[in-house]
Backbone as a ProteinNet text record, in pm:
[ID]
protein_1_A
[PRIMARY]
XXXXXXXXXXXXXXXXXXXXXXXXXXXXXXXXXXXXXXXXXXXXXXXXXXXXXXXXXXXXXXXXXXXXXXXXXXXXXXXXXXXXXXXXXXXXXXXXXXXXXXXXXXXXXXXXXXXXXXXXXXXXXXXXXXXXXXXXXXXXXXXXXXXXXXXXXXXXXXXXXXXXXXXXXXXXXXXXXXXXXXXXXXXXXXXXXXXXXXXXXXXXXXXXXXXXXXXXXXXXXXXXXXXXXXXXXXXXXX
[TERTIARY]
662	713.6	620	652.5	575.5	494.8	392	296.9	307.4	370.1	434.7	336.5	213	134.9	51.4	207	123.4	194.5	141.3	206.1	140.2	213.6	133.8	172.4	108.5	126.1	32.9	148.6	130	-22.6	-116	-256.6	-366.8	-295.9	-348.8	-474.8	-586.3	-663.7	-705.6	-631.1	-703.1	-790.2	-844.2	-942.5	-860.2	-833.8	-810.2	-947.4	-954.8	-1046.8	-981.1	-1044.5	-977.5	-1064.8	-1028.1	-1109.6	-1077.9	-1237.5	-1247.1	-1212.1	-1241.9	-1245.9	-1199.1	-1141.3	-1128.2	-1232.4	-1345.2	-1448.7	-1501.3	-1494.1	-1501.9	-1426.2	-1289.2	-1213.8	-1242.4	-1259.2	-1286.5	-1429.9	-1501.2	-1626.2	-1608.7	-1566.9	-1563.8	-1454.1	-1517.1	-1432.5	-1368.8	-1252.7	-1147.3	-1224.6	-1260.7	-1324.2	-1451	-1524.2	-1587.1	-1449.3	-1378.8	-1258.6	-1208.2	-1169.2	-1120	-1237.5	-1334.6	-1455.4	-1460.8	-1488.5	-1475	-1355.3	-1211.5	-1101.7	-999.6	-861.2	-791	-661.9	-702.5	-591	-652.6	-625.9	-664	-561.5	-638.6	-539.4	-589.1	-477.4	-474.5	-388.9	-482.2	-436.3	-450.1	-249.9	-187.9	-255.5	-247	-294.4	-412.3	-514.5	-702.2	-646.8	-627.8	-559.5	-460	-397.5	-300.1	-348.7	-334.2	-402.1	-282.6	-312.3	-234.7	-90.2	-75.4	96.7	165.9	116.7	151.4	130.6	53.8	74	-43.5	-33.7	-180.5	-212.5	-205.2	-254.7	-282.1	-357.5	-370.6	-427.4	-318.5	-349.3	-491.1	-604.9	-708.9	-730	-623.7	-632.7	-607	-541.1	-455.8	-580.2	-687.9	-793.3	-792.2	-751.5	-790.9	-682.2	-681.4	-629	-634	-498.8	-484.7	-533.7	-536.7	-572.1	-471	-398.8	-290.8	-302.7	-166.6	-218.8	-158.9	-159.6	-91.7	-77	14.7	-8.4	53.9	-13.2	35.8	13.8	96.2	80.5	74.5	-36.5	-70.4	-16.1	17.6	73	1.9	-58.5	-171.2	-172	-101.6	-112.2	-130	-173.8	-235.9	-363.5	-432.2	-531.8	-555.6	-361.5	-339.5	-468.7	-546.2	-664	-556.3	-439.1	-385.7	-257.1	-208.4	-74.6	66.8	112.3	194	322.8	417.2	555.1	554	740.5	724	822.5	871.2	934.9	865.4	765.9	652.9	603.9	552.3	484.2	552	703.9	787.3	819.1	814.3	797.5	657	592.5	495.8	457.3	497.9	543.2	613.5	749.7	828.4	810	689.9	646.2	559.8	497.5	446.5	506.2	612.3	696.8	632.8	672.7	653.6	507.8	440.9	260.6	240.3	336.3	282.7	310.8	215.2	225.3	277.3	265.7	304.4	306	372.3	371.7	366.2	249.3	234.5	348.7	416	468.6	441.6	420.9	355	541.9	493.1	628.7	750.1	607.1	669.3	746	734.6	818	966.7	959.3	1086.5	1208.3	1217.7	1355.2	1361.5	1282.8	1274	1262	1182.1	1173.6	1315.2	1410.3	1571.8	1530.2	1576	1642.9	1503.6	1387	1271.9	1275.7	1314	1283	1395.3	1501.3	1632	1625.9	1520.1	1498.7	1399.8	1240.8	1186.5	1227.2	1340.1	1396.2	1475.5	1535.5	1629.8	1541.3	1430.3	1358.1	1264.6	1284	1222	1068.2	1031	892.7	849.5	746.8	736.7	636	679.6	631.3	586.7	439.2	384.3	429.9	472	461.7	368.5	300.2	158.8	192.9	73.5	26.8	-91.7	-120.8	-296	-282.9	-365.2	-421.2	-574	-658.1	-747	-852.3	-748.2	-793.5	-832.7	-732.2	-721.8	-647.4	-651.4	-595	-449.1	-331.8	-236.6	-198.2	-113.3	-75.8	19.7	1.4	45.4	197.3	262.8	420.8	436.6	345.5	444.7	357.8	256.6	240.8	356.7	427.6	499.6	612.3	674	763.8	768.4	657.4	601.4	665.1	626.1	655	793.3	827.5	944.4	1069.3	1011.1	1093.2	1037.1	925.8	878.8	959.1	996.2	1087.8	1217.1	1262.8	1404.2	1434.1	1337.4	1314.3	1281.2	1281.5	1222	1121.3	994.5	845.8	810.8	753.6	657.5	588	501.9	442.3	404.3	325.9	300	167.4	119.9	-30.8	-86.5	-191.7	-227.1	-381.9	-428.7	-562.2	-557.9	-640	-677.5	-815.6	-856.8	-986.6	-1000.9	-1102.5	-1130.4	-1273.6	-1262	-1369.4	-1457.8	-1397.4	-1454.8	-1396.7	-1523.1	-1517.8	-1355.5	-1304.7	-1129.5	-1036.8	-1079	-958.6	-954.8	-1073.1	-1141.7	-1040.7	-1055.7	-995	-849.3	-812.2	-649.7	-594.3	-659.3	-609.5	-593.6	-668.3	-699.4	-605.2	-563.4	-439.9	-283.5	-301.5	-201.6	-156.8	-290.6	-276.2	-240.1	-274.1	-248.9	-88.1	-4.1	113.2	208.9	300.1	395.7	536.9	523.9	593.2	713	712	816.2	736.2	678.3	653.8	478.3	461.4	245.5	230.8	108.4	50.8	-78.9	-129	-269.8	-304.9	-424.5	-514.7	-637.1	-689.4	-850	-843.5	-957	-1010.9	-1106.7	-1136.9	-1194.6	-1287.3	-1395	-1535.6	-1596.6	-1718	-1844.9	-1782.5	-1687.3	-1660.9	-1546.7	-1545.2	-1476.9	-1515.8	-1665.5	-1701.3	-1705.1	-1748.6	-1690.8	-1542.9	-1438	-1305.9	-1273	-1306.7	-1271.3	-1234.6	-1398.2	-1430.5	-1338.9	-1315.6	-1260.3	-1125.5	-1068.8	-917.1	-849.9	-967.2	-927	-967.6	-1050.9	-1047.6	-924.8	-849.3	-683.3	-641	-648.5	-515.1	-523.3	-516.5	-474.2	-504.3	-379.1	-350.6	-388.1	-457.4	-419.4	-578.6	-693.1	-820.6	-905.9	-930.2	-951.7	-1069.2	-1192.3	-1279.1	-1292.6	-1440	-1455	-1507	-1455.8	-1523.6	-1559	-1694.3	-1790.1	-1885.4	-1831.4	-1942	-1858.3	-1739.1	-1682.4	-1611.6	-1581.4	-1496.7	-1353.8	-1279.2	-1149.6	-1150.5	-1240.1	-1153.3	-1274.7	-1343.9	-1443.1	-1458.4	-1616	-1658	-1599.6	-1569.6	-1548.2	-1649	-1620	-1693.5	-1711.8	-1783.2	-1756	-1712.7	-1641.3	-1501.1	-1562.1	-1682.8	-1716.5	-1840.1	-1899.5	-1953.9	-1817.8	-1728.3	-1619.4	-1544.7	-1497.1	-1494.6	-1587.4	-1680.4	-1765.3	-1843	-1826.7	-1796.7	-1682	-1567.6	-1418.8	-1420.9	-1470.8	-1486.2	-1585.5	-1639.5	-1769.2	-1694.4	-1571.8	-1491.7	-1444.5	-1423.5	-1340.4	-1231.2	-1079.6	-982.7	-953.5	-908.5	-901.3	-753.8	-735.3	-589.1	-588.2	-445.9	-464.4	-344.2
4800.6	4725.6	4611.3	4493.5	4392.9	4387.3	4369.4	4334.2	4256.6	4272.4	4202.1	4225.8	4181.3	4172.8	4021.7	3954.8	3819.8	3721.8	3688.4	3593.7	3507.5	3406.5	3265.9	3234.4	3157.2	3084.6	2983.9	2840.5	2723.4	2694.6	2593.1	2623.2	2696.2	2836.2	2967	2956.8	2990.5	2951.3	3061.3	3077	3172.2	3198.9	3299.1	3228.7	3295.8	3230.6	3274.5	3275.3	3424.3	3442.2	3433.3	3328.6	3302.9	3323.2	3395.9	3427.6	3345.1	3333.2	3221	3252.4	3410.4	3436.9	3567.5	3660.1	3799.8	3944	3850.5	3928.8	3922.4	3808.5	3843.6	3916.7	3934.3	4006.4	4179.4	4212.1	4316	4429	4314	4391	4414.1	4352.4	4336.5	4453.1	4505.9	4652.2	4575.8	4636.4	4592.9	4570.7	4716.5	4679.8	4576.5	4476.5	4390.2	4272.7	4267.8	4169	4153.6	4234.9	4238	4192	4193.6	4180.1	4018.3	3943.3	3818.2	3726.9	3786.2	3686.2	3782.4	3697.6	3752.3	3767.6	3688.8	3701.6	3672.7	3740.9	3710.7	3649.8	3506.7	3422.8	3504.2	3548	3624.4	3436.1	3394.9	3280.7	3324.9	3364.9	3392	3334.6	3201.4	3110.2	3090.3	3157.1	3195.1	3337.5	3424.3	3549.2	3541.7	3429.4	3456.4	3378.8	3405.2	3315.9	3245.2	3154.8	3012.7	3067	3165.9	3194.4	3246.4	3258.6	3317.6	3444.2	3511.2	3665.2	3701.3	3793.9	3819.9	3931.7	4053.9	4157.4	4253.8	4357	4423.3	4377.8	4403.6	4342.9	4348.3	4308.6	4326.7	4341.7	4341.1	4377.8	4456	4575.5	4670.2	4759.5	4738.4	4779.2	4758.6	4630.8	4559.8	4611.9	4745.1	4798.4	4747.7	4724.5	4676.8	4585	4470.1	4313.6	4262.8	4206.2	4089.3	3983.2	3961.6	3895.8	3772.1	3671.6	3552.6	3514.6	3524.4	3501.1	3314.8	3306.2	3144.9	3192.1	3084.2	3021.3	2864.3	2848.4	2685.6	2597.4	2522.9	2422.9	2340.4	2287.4	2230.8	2102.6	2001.5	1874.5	1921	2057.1	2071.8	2150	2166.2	2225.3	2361.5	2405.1	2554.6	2529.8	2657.1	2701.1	2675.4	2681	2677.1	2611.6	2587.4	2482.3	2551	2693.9	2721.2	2687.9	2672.8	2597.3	2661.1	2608.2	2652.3	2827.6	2812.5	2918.7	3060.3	3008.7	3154.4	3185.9	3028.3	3058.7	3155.9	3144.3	3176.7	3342.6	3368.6	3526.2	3542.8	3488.4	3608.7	3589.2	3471.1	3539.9	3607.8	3629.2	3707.3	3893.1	3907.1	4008.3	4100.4	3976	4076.8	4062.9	4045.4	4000.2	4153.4	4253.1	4367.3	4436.6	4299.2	4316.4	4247.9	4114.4	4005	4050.7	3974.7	3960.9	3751.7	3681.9	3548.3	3530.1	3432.3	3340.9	3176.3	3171.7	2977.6	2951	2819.8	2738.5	2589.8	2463.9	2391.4	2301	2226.8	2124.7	2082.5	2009.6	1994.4	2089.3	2218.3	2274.5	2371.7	2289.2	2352.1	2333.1	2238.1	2247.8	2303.3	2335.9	2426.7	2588.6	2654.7	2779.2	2796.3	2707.6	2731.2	2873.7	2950.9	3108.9	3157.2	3172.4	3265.2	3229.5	3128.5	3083	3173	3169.2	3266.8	3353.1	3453.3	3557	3653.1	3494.7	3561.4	3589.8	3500.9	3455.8	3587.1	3638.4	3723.6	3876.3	3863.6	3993.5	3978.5	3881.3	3859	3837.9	3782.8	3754.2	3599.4	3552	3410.4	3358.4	3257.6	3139.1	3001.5	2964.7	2828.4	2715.1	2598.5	2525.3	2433.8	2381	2357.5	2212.6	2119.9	1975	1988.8	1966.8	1937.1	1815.1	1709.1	1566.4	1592.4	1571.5	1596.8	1474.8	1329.6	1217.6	1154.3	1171.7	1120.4	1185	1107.1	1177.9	1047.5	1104.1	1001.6	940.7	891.4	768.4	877.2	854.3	951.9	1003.1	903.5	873.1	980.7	952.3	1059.6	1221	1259.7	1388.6	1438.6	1345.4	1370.8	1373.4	1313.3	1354.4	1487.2	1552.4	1676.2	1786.7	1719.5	1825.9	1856.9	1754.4	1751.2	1826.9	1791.3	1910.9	2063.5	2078.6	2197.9	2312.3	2213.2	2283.7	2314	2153.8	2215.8	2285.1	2356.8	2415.6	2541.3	2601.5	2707.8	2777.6	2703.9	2723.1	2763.5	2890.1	2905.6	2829.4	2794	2679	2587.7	2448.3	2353.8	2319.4	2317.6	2334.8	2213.9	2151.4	2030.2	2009.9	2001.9	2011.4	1874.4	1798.2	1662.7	1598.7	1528.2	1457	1336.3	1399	1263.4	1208.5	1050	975.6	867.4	908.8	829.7	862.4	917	958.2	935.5	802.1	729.5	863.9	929	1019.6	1148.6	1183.1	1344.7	1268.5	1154.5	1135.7	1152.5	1047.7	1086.7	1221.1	1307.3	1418.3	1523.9	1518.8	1566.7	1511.8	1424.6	1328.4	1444.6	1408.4	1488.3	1623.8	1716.3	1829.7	1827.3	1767.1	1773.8	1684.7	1684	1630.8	1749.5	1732.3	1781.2	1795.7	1905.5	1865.9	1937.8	2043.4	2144.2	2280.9	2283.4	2426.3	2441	2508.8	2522.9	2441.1	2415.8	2324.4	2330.5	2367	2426.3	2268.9	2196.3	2094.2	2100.5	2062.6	2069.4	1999.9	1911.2	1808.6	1897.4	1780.4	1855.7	1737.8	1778.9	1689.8	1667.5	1606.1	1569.9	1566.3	1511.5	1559.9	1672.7	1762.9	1911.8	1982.4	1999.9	2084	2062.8	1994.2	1915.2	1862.6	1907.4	1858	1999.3	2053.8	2229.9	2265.1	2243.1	2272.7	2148.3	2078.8	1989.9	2015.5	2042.6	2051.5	2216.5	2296.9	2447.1	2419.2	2309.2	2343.4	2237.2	2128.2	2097.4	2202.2	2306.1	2429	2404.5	2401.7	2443.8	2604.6	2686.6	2779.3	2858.4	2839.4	2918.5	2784.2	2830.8	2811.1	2872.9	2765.2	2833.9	2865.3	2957.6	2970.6	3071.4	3063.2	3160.2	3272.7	3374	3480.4	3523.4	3559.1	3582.8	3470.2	3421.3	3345.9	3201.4	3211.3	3057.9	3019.1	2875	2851.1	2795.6	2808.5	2726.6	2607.3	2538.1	2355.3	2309	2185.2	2125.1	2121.6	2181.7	2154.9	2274.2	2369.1	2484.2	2611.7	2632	2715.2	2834	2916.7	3059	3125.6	3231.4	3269.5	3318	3387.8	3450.3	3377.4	3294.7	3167.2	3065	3067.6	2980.8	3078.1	3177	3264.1	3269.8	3300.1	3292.3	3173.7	3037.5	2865.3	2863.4	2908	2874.9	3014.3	3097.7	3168.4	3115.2	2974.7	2950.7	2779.6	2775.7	2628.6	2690.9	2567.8	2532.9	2495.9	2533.4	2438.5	2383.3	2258.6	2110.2	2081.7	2048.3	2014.9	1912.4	1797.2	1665	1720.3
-16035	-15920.8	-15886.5	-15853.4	-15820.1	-15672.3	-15692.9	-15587.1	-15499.3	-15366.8	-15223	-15170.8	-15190.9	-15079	-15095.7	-15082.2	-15105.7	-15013.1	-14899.8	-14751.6	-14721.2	-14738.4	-14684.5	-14562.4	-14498.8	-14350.1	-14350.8	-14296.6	-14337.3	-14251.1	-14284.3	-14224.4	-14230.1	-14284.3	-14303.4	-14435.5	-14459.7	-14583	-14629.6	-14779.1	-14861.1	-14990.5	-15017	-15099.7	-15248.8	-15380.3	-15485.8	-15564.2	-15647.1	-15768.4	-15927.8	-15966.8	-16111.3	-16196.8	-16283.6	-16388.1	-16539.8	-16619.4	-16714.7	-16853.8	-16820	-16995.2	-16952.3	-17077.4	-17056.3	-17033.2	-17097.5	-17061.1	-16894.8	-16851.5	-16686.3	-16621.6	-16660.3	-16618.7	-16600.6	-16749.6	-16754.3	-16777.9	-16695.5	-16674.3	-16508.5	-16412.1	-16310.7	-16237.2	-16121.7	-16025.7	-15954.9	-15913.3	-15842.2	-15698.5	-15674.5	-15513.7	-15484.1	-15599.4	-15609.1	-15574.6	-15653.6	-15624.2	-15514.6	-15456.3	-15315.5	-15226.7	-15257.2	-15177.4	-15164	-15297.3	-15331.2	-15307	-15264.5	-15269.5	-15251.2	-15221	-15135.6	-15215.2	-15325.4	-15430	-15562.2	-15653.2	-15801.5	-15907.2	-15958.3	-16045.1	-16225.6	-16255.5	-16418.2	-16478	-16557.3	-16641.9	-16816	-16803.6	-16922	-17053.1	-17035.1	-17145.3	-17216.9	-17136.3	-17160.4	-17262.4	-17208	-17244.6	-17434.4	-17439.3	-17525.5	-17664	-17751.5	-17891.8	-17883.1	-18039.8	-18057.4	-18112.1	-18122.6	-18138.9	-17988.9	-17884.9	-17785.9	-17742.3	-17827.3	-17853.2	-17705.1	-17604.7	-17538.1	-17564.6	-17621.5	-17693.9	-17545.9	-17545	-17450.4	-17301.4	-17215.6	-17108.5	-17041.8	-16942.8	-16918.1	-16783	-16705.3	-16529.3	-16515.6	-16599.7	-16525.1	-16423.6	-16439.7	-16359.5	-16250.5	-16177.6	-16099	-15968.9	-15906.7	-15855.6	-15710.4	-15643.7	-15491.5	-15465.2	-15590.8	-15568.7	-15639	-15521.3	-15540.8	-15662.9	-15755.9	-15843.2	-15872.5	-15928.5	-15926.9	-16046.4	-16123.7	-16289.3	-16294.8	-16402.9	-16457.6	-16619.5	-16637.7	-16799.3	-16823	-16805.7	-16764.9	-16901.5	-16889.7	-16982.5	-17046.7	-17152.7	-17223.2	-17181.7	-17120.9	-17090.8	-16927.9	-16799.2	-16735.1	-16746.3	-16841.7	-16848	-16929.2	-16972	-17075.2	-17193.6	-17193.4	-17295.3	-17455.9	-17468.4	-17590.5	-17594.9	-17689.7	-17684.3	-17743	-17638.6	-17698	-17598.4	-17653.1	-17577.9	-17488	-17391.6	-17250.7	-17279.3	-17396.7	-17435.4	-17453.6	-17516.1	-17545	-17375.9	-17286.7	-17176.1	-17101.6	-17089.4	-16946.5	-17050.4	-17181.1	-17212.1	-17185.7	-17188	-17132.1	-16964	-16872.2	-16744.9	-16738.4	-16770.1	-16772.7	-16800.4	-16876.6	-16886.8	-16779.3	-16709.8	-16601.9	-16478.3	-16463.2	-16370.8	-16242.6	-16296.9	-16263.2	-16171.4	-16211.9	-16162.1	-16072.2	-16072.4	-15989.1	-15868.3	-15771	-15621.1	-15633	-15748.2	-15713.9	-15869.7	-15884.4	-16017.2	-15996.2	-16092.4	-16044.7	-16186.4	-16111.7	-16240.7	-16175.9	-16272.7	-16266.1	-16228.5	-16109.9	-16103	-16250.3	-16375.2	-16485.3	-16541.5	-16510	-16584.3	-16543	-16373	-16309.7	-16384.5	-16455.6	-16561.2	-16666.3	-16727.1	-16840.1	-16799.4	-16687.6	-16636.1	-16549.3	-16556.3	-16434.5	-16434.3	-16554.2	-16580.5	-16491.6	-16538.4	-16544.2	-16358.7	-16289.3	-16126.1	-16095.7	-16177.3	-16096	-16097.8	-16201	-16206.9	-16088.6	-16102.2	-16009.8	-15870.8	-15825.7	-15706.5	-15669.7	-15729.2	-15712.4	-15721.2	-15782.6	-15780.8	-15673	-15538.8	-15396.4	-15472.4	-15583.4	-15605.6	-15588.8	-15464	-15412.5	-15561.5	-15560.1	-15650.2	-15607.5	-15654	-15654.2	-15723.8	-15650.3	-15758.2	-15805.7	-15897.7	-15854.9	-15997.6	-15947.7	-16003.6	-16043.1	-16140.2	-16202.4	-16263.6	-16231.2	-16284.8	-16339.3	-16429.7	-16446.4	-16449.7	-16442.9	-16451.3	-16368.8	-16284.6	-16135.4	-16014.7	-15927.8	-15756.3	-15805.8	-15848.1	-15839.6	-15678.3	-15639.6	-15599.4	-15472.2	-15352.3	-15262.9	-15290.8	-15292.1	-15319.7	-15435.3	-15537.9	-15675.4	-15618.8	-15508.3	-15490.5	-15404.7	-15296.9	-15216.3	-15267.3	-15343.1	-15490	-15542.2	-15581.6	-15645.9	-15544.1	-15438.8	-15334.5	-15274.6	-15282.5	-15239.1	-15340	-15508.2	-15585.2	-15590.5	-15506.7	-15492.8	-15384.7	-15343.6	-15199.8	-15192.8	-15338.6	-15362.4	-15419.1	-15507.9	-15625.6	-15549.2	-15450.7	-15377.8	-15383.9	-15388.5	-15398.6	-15267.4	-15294.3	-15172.1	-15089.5	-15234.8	-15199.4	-15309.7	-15235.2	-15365.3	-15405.2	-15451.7	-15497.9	-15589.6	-15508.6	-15606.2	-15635.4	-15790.9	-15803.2	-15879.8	-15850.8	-15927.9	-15921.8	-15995.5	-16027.7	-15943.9	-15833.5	-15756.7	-15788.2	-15780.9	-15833.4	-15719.2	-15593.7	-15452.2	-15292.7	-15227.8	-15109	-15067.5	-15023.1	-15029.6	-15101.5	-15199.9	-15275.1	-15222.4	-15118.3	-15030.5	-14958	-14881.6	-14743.4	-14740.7	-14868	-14896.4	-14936.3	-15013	-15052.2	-14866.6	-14817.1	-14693.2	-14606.7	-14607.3	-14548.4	-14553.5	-14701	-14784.7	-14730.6	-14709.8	-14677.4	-14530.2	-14439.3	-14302.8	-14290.7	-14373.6	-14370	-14329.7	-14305.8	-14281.9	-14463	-14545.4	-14666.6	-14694.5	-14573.1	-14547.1	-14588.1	-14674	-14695.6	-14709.5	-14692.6	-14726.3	-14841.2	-14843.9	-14964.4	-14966.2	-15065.8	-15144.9	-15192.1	-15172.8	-15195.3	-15250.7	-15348.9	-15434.1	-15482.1	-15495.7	-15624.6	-15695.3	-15827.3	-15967.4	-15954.2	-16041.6	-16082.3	-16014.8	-16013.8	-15899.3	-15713.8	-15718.9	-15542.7	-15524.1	-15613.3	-15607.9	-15459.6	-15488.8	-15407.2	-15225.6	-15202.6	-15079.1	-15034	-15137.9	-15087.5	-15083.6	-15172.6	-15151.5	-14950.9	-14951.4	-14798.4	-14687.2	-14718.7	-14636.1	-14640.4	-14741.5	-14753.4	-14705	-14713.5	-14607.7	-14505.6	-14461	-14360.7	-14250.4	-14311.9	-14297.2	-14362.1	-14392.8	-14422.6	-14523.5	-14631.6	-14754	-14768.6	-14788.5	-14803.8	-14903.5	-15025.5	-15177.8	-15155.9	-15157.5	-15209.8	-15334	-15459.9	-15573	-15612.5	-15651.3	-15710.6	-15816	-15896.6	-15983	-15992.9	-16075.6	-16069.8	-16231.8	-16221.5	-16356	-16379.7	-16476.8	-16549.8	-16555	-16555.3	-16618.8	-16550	-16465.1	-16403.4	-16480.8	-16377.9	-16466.8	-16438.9	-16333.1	-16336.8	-16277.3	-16304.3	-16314.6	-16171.6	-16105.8	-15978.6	-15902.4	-15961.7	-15869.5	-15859.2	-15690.7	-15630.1	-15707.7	-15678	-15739	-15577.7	-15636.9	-15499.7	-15395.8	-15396	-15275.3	-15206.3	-15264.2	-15211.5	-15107.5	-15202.7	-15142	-15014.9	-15052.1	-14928.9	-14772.3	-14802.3	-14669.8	-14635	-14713.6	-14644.1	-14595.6	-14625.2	-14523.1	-14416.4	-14411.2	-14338.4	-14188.5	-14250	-14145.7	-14070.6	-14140.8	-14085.3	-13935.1	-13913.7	-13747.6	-13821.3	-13786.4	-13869	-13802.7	-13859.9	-13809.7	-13755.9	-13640.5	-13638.5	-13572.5	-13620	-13579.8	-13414.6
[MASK]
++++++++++++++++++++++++++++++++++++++++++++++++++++++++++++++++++++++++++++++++++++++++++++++++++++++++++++++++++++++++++++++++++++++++++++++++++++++++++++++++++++++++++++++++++++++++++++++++++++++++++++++++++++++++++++++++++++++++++++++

């Protein structure tokens, strides 16, 4: 049965633990996890070799921690380049585990079936943007979002590469908008770490860090460092 213990509320800031490799995964106790973050991101695509295959699962340990599966897509950051066909079978496989499933905006037309599925089995879904280059152009995030909502996303989730103080301020902008539904905000690279904290503390809902040894996206916290800095914010309201 799938894991419903996963509720957002717009403003609300939580901390996600993502793990880098499978070996972090499975050296690590559940009740350490829960300790560190409030939800745990399992990324399919680290997990699965170059035919799609992921071989024996490595969380089933990770007992009474909420889980959020993805199968990241290789032109957002997927560890391997297998289609969206292999990706959405092996979401589809743990359908049964999840407390959430990320799917990346790009691939709301290709996942129709796998969204109608999760939809109908009451399991909430992210829809989420990764730029690794840059902070795009406000208009095409508010775009993003806007098919995130029609698309019936929980919520919408955006991680991108900012390259000047101006891209903290705008992304932070972003988050204190009004987009209809919650929206998760982070930049990547040298000003990661400071937009982290700035953007929970405008609400961004779904806050990402690492747990073990490896992070997943350039300039991120490790989770329970990142946990008890948003634990120490005032949140900001305009």
């Amino acid at each position: 049965m799938a894991n419903s213990k996963f509720l957002l509320s717009a403003g609300q800031p939580h901390v996600v633990g993502s793990f880098g490799s499978r070996n972090d995964m499975s050296v690590v106790e559940s009740a350490k996890v829960r300790e560190l973050c409030d939800f745990a991101e399992i990324r399919l695509d680290l997990l699965a070799d170059a035919s799609g295959q992921m071989g024996i699962p490595s969380w089933r340990h990770l007992v009474g921690v909420p889980l959020i599966f993805t199968a990241r897509r290789l032109e957002e950051g997927g560890a391997v380049a297998i289609s969206a066909t292999e990706r959405a079978i092996l979401l589809e496989s743990v359908l049964g585990e999840a407390a959430c499933i990320d799917i990346e905006v790009a691939s709301i037309r290709e996942f129709s079936q796998l969204i109608q599925t999760i939809t109908s089995s009451g399991i909430p879904w992210v829809a989420s943007f990764h730029d690794f280059k840059n902070l795009p152009e406000s208009g095409i995030l508010e775009d993003a979002a806007k098919r995130a909502l029609e698309a019936g996303a929980s919520a919408f989730k955006v991680a991108a590469r900012l390259h000047q103080p101006a891209d903290i301020a705008r992304l932070a902008e972003f988050q204190l908008a009004d987009h209809g539904l919650p929206v998760a905000t982070m930049g990547m690279g040298p000003l990661a770490t400071v937009s982290r904290l700035l953007c929970a503390q405008c609400g961004s809902v779904l806050n990402y860090g690492f747990i073990g040894k490896n992070p997943t996206a350039p300039g991120q916290w490790e989770a329970g460092l990142l946990k008890r800095a948003i634990a120490d914010l005032t949140p900001f309201n305009t």
